[in-house]
C-alpha positions in Angstrom: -78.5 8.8 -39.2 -76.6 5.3 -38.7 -75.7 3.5 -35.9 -72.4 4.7 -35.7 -72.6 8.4 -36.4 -75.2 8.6 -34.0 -73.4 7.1 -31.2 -70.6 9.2 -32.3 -72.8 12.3 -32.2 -73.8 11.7 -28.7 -70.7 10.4 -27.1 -69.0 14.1 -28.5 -71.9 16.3 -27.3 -71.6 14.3 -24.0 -68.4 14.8 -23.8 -68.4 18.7 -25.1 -71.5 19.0 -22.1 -69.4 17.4 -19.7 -66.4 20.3 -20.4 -68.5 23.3 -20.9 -71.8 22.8 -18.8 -74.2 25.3 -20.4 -76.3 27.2 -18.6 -78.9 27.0 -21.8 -78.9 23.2 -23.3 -81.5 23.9 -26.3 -79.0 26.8 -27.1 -75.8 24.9 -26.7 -77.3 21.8 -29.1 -78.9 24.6 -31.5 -74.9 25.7 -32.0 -73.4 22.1 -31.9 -75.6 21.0 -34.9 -75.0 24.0 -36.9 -71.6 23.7 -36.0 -71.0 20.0 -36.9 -73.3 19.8 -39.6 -75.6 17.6 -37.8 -78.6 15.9 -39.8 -82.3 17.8 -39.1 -84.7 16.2 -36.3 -82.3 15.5 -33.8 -82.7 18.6 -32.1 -85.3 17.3 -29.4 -83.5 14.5 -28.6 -80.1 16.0 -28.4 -81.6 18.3 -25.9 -82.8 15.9 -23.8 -79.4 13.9 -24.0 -77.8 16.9 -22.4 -80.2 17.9 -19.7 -79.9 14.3 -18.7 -76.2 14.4 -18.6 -76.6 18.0 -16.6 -78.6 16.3 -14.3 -75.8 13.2 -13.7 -73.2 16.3 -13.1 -75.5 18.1 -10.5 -76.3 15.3 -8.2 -72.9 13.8 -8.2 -71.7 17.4 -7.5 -73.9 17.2 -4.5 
């Protein structure tokens, strides 16, 4: 994946975790790359991306 997409990929899922706040993050990335089409591998890493963000929202909710 280039540069670009990827940062593109990450600042959307961000963004979609930020306005929906799944209770399940390996579920919620599982739909968002079958959804968008998103490129094999990325799974893992996407996942983590969004548990990390969940984790910003929970202690700043605190």
């Amino acid at each position: 994946m280039a540069a670009k997409g990827h940062n593109e990929v990450r600042e959307s899922l961000l963004e979609m975790t930020r306005i929906f706040r799944p209770k399940n993050p390996r579920k919620f990335v599982k739909e968002y790359i079958r959804k968008y089409r998103i490129t094999g591998g990325y799974e893992d890493e996407l996942t983590q991306l969004v548990e990390n963000e969940l984790g910003k929202m929970d202690t700043s909710a605190s």
